[in-house]
SETI-521812 format. One record per residue: x, y, z of N, C-alpha, C, CB in turn. Coordinates in steps of 0.05 Angstrom, whole numbers, padded with zeros to 5 digits. Glycine has a CB too. Layout:
<sites>
<<X, Y, Z>, <X, Y, Z>, <X, Y, Z>, <X, Y, Z>>;
...
</sites>
This chain:
<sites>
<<02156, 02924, 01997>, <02135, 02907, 01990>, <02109, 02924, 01988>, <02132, 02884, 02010>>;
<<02091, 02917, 01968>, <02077, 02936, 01965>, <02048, 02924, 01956>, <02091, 02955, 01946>>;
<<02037, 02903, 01985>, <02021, 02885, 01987>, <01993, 02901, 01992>, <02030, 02866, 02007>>;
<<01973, 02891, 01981>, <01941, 02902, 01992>, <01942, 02894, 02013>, <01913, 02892, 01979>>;
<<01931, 02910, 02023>, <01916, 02900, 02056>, <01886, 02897, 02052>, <01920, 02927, 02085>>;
<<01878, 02878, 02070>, <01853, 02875, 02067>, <01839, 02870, 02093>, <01848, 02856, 02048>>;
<<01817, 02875, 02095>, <01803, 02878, 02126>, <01796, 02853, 02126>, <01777, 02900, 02133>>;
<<01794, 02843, 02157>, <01779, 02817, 02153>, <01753, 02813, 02154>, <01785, 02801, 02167>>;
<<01731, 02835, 02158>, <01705, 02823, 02143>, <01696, 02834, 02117>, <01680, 02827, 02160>>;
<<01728, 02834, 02098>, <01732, 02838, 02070>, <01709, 02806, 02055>, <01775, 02836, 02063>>;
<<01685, 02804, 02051>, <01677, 02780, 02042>, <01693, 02764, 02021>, <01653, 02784, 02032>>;
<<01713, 02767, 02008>, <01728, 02748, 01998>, <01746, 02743, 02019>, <01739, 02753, 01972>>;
<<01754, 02754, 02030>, <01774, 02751, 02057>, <01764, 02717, 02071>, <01767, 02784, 02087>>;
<<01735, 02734, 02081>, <01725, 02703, 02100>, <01710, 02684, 02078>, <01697, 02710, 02131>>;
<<01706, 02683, 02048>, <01701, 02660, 02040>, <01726, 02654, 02038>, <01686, 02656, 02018>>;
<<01752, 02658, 02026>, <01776, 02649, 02022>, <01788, 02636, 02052>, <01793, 02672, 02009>>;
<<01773, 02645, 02064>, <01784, 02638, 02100>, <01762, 02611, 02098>, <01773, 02671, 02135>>;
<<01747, 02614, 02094>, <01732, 02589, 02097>, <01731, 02566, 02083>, <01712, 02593, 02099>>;
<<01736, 02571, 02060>, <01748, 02548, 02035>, <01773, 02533, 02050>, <01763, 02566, 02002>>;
<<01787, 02552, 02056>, <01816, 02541, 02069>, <01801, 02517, 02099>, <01842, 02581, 02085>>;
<<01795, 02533, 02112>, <01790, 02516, 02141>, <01780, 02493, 02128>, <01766, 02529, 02166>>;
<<01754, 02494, 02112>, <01735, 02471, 02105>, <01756, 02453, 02097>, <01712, 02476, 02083>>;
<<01771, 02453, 02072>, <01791, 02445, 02058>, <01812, 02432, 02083>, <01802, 02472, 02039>>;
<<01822, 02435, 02098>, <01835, 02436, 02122>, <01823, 02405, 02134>, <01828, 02466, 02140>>;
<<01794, 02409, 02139>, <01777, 02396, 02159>, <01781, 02371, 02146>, <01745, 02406, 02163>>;
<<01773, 02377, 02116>, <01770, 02345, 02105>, <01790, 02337, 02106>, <01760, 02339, 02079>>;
<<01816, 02341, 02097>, <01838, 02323, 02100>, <01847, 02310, 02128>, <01859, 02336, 02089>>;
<<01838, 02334, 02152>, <01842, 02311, 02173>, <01825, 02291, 02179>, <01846, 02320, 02195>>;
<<01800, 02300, 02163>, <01785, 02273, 02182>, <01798, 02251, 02158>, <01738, 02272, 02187>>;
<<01793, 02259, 02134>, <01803, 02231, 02119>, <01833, 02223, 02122>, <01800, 02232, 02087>>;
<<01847, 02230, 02137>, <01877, 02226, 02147>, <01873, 02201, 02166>, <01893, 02256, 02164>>;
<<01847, 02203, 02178>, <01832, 02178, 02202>, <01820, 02157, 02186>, <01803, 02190, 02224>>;
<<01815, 02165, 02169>, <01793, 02136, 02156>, <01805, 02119, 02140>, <01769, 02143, 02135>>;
<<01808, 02096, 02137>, <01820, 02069, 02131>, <01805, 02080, 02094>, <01805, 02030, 02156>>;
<<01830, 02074, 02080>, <01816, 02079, 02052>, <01804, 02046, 02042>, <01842, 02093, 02026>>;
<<01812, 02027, 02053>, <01790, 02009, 02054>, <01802, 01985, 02078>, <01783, 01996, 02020>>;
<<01787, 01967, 02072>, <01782, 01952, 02098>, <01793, 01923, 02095>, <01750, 01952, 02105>>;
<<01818, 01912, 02087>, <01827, 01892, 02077>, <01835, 01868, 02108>, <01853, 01903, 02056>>;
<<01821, 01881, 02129>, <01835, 01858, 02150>, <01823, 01833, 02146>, <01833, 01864, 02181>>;
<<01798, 01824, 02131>, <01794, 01796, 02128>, <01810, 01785, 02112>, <01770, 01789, 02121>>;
<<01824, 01792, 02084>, <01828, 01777, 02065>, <01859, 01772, 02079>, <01822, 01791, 02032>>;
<<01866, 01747, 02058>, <01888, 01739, 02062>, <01913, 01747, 02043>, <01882, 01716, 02063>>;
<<01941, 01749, 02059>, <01959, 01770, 02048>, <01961, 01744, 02032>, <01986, 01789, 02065>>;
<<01969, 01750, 02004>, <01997, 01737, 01990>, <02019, 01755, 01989>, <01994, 01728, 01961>>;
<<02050, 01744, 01997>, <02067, 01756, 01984>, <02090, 01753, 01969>, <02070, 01765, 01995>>;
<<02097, 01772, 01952>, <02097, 01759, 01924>, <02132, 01747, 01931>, <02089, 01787, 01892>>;
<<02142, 01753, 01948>, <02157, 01728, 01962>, <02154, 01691, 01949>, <02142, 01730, 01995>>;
<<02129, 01696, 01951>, <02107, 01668, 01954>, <02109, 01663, 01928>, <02073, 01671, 01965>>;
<<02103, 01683, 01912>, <02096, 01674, 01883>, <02115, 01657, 01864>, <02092, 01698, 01868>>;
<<02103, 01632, 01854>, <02119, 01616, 01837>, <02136, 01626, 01819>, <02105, 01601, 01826>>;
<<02162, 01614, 01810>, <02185, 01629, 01793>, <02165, 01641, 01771>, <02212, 01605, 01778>>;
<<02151, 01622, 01761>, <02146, 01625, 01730>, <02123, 01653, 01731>, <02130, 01593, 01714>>;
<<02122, 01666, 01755>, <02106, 01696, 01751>, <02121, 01717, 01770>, <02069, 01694, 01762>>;
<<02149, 01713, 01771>, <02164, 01732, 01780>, <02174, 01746, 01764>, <02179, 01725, 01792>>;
<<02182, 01781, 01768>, <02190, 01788, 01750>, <02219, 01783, 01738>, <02185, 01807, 01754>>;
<<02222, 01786, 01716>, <02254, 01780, 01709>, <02262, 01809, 01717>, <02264, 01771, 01672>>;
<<02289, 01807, 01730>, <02294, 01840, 01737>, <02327, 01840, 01719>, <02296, 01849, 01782>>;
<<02325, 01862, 01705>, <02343, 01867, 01685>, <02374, 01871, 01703>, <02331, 01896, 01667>>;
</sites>
């Protein structure tokens, strides 16, 4: 294998190191956050739904 080596206070080294972490950060915090907030409304389910708007299933 006949890979570059690169030092680590190579400056593309630690922006590419830091893109990654940042990149990293956001998906966990948004892995926590409700993409929205539906506990007031009321479920229908389509169980429920009258024949005449069910799908026909082939």
């Amino acid at each position: 294998m006949n890979a570059l080596r690169r030092h680590a206070a190579d400056p593309d080294v630690i922006t590419q190191t830091t893109g990654l972490v940042n990149f990293q950060q956001e998906m966990v915090r948004s892995s926590h956050q409700r993409q929205r907030d539906d506990r007031s409304r009321e479920r229908l389910w389509l169980a429920d739904l009258p024949q005449q708007v069910r799908p026909v299933r082939a």
